[in-house]
KOLDO-436376 format. One record per atom (N, C-alpha, C): residue number from 1; residue in three letters; atom name; x, z, y. Coordinates in Angstrom, 2 decimals. Atoms other than C-alpha are relative to their C-alpha. Layout:
<pts>
PT  pos  code  site        X        Z        Y
PT  NUM   ala    CA        X        Z        Y
...
</pts>
This chain:
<pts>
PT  pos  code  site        X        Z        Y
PT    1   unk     N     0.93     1.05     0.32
PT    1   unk    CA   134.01   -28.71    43.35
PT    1   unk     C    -1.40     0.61    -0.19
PT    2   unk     N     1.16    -0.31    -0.38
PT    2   unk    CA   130.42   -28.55    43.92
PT    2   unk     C    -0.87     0.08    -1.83
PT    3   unk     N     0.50     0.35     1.30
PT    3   unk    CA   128.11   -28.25    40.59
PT    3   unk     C    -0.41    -1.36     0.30
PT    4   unk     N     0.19     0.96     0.16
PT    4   unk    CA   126.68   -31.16    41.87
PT    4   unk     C     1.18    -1.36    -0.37
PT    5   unk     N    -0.51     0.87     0.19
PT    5   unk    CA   129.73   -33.07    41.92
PT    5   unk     C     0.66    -0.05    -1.53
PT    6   unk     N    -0.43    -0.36     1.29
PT    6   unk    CA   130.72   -31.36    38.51
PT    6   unk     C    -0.81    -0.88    -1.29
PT    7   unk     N     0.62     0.57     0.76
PT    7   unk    CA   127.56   -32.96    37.09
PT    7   unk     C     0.67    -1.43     0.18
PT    8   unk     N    -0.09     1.19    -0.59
PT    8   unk    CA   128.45   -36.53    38.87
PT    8   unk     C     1.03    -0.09    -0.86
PT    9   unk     N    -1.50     0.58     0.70
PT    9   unk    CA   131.87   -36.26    37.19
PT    9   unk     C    -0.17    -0.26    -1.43
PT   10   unk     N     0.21     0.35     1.22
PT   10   unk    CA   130.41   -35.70    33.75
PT   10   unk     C    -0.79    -0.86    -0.52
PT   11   unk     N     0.42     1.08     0.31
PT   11   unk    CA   128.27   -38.60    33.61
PT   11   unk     C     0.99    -0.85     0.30
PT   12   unk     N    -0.96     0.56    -0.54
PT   12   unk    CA   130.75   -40.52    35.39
PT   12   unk     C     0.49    -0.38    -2.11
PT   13   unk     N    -0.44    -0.52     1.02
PT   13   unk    CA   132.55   -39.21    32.10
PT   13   unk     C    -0.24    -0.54    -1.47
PT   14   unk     N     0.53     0.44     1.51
PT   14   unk    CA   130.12   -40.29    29.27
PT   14   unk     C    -0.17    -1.27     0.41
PT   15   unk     N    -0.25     1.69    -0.26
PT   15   unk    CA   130.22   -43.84    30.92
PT   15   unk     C    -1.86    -0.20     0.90
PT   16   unk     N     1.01     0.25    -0.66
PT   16   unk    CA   126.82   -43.45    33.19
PT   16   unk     C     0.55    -0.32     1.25
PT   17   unk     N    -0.30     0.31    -1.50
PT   17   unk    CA   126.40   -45.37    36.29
PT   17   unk     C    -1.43    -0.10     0.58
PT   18   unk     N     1.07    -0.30    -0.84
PT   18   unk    CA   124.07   -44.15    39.02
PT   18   unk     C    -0.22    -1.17     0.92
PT   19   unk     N     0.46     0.69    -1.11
PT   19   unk    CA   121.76   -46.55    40.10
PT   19   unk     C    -0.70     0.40     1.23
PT   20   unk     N     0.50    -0.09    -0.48
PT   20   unk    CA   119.05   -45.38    42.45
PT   20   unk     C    -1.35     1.32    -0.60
PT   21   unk     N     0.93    -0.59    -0.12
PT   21   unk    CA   116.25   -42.82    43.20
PT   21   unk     C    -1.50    -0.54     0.04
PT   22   unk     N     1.44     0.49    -0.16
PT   22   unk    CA   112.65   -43.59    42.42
PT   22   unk     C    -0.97     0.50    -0.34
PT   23   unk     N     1.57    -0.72     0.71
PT   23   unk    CA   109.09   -41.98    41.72
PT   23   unk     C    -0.90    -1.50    -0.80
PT   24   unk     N     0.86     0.56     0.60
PT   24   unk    CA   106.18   -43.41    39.80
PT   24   unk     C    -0.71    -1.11     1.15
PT   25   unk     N     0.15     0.58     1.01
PT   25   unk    CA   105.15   -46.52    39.82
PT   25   unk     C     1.55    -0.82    -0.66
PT   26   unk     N    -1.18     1.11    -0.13
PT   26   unk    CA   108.34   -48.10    40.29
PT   26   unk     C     0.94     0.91    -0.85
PT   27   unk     N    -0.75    -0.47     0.97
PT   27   unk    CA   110.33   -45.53    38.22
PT   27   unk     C    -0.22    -0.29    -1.33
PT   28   unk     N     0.45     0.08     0.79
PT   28   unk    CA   108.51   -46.19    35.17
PT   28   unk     C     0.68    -2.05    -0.14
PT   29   unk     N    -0.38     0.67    -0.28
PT   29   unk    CA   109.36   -49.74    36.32
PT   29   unk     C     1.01    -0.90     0.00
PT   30   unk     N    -1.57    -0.12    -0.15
PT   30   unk    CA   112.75   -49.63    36.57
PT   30   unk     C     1.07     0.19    -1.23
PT   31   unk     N    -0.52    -0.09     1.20
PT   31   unk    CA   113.72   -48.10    33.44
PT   31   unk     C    -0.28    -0.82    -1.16
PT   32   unk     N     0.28     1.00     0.42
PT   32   unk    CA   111.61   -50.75    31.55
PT   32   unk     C     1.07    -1.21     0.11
PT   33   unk     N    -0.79     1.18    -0.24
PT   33   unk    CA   113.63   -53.34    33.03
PT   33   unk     C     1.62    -0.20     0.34
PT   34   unk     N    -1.04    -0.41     0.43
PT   34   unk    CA   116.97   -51.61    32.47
PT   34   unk     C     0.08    -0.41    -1.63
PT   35   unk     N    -0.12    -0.07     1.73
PT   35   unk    CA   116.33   -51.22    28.69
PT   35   unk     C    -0.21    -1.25    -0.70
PT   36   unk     N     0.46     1.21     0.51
PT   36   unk    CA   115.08   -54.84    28.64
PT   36   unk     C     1.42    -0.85     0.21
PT   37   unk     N    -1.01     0.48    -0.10
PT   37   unk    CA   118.43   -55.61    29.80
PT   37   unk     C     1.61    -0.06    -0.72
PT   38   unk     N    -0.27    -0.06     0.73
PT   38   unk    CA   120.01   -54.12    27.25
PT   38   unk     C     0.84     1.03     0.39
PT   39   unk     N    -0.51    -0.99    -0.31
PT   39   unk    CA   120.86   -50.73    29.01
PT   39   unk     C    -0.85     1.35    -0.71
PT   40   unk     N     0.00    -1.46     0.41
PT   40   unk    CA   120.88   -47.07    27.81
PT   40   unk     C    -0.83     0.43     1.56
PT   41   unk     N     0.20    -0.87    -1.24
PT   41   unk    CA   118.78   -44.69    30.83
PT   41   unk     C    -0.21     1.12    -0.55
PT   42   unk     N     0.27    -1.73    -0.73
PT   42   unk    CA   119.00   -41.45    32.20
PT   42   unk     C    -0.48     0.17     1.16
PT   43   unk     N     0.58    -0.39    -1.65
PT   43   unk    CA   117.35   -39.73    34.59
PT   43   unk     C     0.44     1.51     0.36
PT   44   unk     N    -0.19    -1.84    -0.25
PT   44   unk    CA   118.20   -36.23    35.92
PT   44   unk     C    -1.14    -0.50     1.33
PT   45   unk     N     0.67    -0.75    -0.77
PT   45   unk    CA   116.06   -34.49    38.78
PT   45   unk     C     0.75    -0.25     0.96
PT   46   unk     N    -0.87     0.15    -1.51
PT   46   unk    CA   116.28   -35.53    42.53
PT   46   unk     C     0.88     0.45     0.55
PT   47   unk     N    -0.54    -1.05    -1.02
PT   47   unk    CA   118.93   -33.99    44.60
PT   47   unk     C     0.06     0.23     1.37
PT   48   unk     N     0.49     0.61    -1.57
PT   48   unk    CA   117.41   -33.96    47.62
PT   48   unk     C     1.67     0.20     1.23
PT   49   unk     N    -1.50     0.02    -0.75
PT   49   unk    CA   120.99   -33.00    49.29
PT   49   unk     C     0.96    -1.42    -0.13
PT   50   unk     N    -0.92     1.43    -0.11
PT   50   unk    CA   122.48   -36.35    48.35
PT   50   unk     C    -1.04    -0.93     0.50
PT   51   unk     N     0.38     1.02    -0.42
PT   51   unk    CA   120.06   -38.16    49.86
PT   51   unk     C     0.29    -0.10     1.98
PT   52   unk     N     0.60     0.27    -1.44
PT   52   unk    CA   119.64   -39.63    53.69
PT   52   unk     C    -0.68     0.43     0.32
PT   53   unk     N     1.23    -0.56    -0.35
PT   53   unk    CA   117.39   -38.12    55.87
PT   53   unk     C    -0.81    -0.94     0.11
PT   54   unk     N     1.17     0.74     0.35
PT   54   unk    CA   115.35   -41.35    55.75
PT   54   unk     C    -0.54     0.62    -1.30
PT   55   unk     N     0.13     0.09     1.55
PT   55   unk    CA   115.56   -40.84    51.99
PT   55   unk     C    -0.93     1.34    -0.33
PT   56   unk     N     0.20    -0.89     0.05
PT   56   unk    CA   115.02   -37.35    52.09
PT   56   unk     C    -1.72     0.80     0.33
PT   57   unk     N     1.08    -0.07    -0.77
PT   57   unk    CA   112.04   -37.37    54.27
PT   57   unk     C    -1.84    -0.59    -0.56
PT   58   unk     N     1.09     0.69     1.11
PT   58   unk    CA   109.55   -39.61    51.40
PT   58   unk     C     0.23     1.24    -1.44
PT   59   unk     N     0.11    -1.25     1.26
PT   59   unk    CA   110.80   -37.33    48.42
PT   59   unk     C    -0.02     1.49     0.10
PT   60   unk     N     0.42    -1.69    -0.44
PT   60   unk    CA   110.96   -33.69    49.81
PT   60   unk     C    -1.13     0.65    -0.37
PT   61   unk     N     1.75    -0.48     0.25
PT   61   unk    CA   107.08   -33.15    49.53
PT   61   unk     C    -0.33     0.10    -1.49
PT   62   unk     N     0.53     0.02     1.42
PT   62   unk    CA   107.15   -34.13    45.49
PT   62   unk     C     1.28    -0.21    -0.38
PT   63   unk     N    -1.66     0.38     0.77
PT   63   unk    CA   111.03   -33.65    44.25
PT   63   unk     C    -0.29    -0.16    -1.44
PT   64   unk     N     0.15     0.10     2.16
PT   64   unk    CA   109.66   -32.89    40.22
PT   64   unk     C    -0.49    -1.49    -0.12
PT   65   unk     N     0.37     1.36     0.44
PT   65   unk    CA   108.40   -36.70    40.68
PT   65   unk     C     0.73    -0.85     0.34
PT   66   unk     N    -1.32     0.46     0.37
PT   66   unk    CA   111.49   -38.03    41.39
PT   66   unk     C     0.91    -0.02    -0.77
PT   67   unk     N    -0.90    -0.13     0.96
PT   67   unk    CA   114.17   -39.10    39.20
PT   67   unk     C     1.32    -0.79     0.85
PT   68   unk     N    -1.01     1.26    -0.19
PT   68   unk    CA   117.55   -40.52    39.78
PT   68   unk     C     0.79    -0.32    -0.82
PT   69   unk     N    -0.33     0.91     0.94
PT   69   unk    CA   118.20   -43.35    37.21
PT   69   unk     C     0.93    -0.42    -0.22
PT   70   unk     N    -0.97     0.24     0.92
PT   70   unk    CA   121.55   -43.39    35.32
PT   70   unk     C     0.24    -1.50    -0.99
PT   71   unk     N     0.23     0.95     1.28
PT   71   unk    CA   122.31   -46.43    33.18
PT   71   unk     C     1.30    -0.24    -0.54
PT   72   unk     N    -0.77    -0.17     0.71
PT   72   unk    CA   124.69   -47.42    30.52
PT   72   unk     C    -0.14    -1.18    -0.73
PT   73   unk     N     0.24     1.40     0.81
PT   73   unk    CA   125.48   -50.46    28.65
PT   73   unk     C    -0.24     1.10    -1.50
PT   74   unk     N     0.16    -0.68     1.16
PT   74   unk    CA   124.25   -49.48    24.85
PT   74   unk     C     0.87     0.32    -1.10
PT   75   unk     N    -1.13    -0.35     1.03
PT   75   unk    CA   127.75   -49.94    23.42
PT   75   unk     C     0.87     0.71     0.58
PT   76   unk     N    -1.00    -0.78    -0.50
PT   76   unk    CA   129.44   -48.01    25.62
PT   76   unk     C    -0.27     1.24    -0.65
PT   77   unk     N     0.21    -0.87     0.57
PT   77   unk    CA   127.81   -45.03    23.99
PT   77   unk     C     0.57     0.14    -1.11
PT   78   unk     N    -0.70    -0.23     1.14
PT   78   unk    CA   129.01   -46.00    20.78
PT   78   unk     C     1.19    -0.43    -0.02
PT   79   unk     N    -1.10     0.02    -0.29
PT   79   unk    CA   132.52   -46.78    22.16
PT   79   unk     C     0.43     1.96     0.31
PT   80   unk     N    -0.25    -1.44    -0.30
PT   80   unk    CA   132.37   -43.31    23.29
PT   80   unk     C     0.20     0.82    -0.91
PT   81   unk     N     0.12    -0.75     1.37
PT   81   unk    CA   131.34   -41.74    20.16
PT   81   unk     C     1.41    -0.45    -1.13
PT   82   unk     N    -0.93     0.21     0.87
PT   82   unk    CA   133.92   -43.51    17.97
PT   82   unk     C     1.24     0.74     0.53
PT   83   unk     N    -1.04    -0.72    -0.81
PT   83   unk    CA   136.36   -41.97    20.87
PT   83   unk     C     0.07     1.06    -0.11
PT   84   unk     N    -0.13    -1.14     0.37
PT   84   unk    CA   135.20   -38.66    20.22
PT   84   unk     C    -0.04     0.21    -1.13
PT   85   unk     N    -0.59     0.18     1.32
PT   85   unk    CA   135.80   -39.31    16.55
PT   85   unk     C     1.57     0.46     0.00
PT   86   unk     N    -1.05     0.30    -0.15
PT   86   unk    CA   138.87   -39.88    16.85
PT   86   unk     C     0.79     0.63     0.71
PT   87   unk     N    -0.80    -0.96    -0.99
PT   87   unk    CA   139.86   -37.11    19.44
PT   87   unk     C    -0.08     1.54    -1.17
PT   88   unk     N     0.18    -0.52     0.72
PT   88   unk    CA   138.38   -34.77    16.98
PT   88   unk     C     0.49     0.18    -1.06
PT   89   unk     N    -0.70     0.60     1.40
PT   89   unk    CA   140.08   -36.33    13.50
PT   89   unk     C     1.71     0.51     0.21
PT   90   unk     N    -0.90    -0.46    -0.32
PT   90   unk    CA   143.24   -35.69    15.61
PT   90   unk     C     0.53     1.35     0.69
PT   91   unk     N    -0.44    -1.15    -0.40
PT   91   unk    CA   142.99   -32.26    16.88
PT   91   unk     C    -0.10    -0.28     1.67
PT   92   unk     N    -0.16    -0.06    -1.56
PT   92   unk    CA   142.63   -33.60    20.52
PT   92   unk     C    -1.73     1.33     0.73
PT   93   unk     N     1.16    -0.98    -0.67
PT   93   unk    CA   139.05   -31.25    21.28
PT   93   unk     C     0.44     1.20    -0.13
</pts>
């Protein structure tokens, strides 16, 4: 398994779901109107290898101004956390 897919699995993991790649203005944009929705974001750093060569071909020139935007309902986090309570309390970590 690839690191990249190692990362993919551990968001996967903490309950993130990958929406889309975007730069400024529309990234700034985007996450606004995630959080207004009543989502958790993340962003990690482009990977220009998972993209299309359309895709590939607009972000290449400025990858540090790309992000690609993670989101998360806000109770899933604290579903999570009570889970790792509870794995912990029992000796499961």
């Amino acid at each position: 398994m690839s690191n990249l897919e190692k990362r993919e699995e551990e968001l996967r993991k903490e309950g993130w779901v990958k929406q889309f790649t975007a730069s400024e203005p529309r990234l700034s944009e985007a996450v606004e109107l995630y959080e207004s929705l009543g989502f958790e974001v993340h962003l990690e750093p482009v990977r220009l290898e998972e993209l299309s060569e359309e895709c590939k071909a607009c972000f290449e020139f400025a990858p540090e101004e790309c992000k690609t935007i993670y989101t998360r309902r806000i109770r899933q986090r604290r579903e999570l956390e009570i889970e790792e309570e509870s794995n912990e309390s029992s000796g499961f970590l």
